[in-house]
C-alpha positions in Angstrom: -4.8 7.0 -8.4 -3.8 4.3 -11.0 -5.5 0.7 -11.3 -2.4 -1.0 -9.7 -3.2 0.8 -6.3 -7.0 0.5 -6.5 -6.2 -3.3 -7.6 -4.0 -4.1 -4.7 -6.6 -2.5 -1.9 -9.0 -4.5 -3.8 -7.2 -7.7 -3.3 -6.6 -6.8 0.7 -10.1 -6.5 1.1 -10.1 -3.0 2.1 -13.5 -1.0 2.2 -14.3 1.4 -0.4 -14.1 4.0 1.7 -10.1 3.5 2.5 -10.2 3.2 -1.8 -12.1 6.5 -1.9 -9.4 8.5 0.5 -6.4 7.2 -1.5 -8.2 8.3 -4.7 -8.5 11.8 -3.2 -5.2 12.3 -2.0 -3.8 11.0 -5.4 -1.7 7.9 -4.1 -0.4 5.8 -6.7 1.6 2.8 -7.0 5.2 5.0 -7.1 3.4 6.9 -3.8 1.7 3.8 -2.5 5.0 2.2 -1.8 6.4 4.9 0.2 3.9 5.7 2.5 4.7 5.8 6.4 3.2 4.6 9.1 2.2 7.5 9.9 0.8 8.4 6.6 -1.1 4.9 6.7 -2.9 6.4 9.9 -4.1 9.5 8.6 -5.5 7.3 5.9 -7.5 5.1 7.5 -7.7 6.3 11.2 -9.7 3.1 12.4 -6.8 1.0 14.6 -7.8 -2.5 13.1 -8.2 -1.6 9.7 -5.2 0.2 9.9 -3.3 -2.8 11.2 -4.5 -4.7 8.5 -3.4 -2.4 5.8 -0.1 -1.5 7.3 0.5 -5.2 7.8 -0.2 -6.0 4.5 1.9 -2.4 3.2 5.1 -4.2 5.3 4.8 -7.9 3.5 4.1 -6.2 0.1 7.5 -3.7 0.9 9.3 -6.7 1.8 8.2 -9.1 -1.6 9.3 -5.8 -3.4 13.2 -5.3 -2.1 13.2 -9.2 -2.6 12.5 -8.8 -6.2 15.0 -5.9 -6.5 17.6 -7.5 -4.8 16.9 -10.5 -7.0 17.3 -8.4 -9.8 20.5 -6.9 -9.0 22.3 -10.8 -8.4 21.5 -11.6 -12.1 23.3 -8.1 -13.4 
């Protein structure tokens, strides 16, 4: 796990031990992004804590293409 994945869980308030399981399972930011739903669930398997994460995983998705699409109109 790099810094920019423990950083961002950080700033979403999310527990250590949601911190801890992405450590284990090696997410970082290039795997962070492309997680699925239904990856988010095996992660953190508590329903509101998931919500929370997934809901914050969607905005963060979205501020992303955003970007990238703001990128490509200046090429």
């Amino acid at each position: 796990m790099d810094t920019w994945t423990v950083s961002k869980l950080e700033e979403w308030q999310m527990p250590e031990h949601v911190i801890v399981k992405c450590k284990e399972e090696g997410i970082d930011k290039s795997a962070f992004l492309t997680l699925t739903e239904s990856m988010i669930k095996e992660l953190v398997p508590m329903m509101g804590l998931r919500s929370k994460l997934y809901n914050k995983h969607v905005e963060l998705k979205i501020q992303c293409e955003n970007i990238h699409d703001n990128n490509l109109e200046a090429v």
